[in-house]
C-alpha positions as CSV (number, residue, x, y, z in Angstrom):
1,X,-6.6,-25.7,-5.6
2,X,-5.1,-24.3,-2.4
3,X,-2.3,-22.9,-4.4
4,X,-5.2,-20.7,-5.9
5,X,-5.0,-18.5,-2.8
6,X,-0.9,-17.5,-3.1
7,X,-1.2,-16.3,-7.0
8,X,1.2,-13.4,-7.6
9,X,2.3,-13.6,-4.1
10,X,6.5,-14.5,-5.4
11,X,6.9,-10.5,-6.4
12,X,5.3,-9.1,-3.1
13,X,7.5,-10.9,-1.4
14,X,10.7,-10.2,-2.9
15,X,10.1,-6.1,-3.5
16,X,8.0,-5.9,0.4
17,X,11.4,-4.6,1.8
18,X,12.0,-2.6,-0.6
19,X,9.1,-0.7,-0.3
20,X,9.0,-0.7,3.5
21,X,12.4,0.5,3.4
22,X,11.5,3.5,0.8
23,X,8.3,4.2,3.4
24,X,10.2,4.1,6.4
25,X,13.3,5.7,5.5
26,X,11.4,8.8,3.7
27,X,9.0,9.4,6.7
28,X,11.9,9.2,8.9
29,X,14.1,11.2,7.0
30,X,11.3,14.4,6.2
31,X,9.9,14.1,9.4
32,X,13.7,14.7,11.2
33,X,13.9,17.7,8.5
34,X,10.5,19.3,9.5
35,X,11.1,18.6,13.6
36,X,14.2,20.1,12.5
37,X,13.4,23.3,11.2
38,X,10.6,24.6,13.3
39,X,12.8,23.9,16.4
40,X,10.2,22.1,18.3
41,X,11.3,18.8,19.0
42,X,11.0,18.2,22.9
43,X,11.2,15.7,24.8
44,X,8.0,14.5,27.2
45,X,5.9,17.1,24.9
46,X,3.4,15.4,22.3
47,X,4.6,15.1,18.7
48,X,3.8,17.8,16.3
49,X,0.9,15.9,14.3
50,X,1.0,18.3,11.4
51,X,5.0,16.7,10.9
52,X,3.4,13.4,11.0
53,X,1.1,13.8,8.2
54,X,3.3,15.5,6.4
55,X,6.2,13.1,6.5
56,X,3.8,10.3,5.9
57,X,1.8,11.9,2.9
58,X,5.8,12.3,1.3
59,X,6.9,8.6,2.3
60,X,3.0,7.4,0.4
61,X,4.2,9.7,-2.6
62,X,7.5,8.7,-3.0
63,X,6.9,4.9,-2.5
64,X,3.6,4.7,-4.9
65,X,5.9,5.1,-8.1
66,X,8.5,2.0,-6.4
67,X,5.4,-0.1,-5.4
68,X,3.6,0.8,-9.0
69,X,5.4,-1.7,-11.2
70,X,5.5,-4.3,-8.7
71,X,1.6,-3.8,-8.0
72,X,0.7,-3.6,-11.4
73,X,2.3,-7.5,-11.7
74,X,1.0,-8.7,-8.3
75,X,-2.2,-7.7,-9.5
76,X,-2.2,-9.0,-13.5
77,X,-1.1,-12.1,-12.0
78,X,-3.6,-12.8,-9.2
79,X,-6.5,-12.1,-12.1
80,X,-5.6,-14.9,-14.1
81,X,-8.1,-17.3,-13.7
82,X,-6.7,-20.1,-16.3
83,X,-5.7,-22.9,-14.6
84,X,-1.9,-24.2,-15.0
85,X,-0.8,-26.0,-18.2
86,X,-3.1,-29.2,-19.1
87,X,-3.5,-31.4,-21.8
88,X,-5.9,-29.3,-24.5
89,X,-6.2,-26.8,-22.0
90,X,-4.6,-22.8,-23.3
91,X,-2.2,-22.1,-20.8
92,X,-1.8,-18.8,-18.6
93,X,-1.2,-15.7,-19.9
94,X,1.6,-15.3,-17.8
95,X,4.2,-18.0,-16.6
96,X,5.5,-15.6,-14.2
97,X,6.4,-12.3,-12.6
98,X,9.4,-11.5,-15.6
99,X,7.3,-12.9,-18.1
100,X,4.4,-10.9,-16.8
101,X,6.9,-7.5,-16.8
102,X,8.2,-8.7,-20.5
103,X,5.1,-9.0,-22.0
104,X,3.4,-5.5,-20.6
105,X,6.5,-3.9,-22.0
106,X,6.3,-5.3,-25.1
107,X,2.5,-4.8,-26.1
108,X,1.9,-1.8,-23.5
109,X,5.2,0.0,-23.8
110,X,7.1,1.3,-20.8
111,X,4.3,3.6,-19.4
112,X,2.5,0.0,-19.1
113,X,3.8,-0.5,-15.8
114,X,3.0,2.1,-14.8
115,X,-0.8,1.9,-15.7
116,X,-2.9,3.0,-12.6
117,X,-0.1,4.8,-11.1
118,X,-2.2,8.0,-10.3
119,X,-5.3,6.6,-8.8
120,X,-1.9,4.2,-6.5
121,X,-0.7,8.0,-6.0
122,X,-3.8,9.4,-5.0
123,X,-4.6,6.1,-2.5
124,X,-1.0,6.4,-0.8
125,X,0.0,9.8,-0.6
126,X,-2.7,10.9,2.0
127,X,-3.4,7.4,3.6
128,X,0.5,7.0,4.6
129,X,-0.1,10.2,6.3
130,X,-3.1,8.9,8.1
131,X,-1.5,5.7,9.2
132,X,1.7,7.0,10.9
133,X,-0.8,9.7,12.6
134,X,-3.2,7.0,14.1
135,X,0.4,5.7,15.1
136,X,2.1,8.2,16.8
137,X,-1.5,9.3,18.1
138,X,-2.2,6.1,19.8
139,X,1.5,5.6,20.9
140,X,1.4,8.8,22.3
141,X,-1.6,8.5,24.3
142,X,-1.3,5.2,25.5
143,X,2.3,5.5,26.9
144,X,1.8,9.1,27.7
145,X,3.9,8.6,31.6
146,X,6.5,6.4,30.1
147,X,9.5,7.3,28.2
148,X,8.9,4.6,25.3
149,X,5.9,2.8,23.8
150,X,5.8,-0.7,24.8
151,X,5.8,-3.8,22.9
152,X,1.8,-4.3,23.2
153,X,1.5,-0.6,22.2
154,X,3.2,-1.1,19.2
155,X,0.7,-4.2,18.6
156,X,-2.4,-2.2,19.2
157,X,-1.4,1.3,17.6
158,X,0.4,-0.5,14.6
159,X,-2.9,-2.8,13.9
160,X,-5.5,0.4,14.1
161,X,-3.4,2.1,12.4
162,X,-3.7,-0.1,9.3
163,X,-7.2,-0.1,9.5
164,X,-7.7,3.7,9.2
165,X,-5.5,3.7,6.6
166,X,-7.0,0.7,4.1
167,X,-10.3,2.6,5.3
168,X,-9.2,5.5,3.9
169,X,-7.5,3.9,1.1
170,X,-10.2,0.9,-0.3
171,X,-12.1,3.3,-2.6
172,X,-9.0,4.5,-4.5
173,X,-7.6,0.7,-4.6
174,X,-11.0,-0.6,-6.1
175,X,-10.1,2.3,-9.0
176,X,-6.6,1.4,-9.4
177,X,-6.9,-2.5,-9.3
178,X,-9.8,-1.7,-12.4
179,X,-7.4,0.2,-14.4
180,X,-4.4,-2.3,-14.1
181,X,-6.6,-5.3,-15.8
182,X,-7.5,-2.5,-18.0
183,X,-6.1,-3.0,-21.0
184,X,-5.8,-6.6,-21.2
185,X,-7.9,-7.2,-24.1
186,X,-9.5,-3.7,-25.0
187,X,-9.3,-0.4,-23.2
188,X,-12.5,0.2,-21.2
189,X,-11.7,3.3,-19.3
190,X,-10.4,6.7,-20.6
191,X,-8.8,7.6,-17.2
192,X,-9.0,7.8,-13.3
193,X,-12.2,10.0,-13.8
194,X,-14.0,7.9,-15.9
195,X,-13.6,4.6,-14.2
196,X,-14.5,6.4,-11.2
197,X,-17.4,7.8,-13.1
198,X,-18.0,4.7,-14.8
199,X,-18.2,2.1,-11.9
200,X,-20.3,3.8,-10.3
201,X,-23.0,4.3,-12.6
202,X,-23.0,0.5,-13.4
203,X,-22.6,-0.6,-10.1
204,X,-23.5,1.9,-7.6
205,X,-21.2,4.0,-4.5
206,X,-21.1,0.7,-2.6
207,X,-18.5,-0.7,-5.2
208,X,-15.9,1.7,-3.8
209,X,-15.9,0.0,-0.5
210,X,-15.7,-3.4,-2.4
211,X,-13.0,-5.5,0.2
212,X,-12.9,-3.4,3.2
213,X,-13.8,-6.0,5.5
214,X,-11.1,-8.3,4.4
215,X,-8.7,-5.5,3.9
216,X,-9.2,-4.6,7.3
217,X,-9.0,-8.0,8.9
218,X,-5.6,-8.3,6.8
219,X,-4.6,-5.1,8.0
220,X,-4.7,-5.5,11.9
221,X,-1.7,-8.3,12.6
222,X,0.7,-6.7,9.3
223,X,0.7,-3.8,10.4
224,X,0.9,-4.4,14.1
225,X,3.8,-6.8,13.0
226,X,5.3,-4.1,11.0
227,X,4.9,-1.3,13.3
228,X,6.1,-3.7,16.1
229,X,9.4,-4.8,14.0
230,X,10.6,-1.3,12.9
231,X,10.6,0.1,16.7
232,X,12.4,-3.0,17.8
233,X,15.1,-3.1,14.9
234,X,15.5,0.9,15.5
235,X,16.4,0.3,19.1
236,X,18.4,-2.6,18.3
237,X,20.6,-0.7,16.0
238,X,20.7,2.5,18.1
């Protein structure tokens, strides 16, 4: 069924500001403090890309352990493959979002939800740093003579720079969606090493690149979107 397609799509939606908040308000925030205390910060010069990764490698650290329970759920609940309650039919392992959180605490304990948070870690903290680069990068050079990037601007640096960063990011997100659904019935990896270690010897290096195309076709208009929103709300409220 079409419905198929929008499977543990309820929690993203309801947490997405949340963690765009967390993302945006943390780069914001570190990258004021660092601009702040090297004394650099000039007007008409170009930004100080060594701030930029830095405040976006702290906004992907800080926002992996909000997004990691949430994920974890999105995730067990877009893997189920039974269909909804029938007639003779077992039903779904999970009903819902809470009932998917209630069970993992119950038979996985509290660290549960938090199973594949380093390998979410490790994929965030240095791709948030390489997607607000490629965005002040690209910002930077295509409005170099104006005061302000333009709304089409934000469109095309916002899109690339979602697409650097799920290139970046795709290997690390194959190894964390593996170790969420691990766990479900029996434990098949040790730890972030050995599923890395493992899926590669059964399946080969290509595995870690397992998505990218869709990722990055995904990636383009959210991002532009997102990028596009942020700079328009920020000048709204300023």
């Amino acid at each position: 069924m079409v419905l198929g397609f929008f499977k543990g799509m309820s929690f993203p939606i309801s947490s997405v500001a949340v963690v765009n908040s967390v993302i945006f308000g943390t780069y914001s925030n570190s990258l004021l403090l660092l601009s702040s205390m090297s004394h650099q910060e000039r007007k008409g010069q170009p930004p100080n890309y060594g701030h930029i990764f830095v405040a976006g490698s702290i906004s992907g650290f800080v926002q992996a352990y909000c997004l990691a329970p949430f994920d974890l759920i999105k995730v067990r609940l877009q893997n189920q493959t039974e269909p909804r309650s029938r007639p003779g039919v077992a039903p779904p392992r999970y009903s819902g979002p809470l009932h998917c959180a209630r069970t993992i605490l119950r038979e996985e304990g509290p660290c549960g939800l938090f199973r594949g948070a380093w390998a979410l870690v490790l994929r965030d903290t240095p791709t948030m740093g390489l997607y607000f680069l490629t965005y002040e990068g690209l910002s930077w050079w295509l409005t170099s003579d104006s005061k302000e990037p333009g709304s089409a601007t934000m469109l095309v640096a916002g899109g690339f720079a979602g697409i650097m960063s799920w290139t970046a990011a795709t290997p690390l997100d194959v190894v964390k969606s593996r170790m969420q659904m691990d766990g479900l019935k029996q434990r098949e990896y040790r730890g972030l090493l050995d599923c890395i270690v493992s899926s590669a010897r059964q399946e080969g290096p290509c595995v870690f690149f397992r998505g990218l195309t869709l990722n990055s076709v995904r990636a383009f208009p959210v991002n532009a979107v997102t990028f596009f929103s942020y700079e328009h709300l920020l000048r709204f409220l300023s």
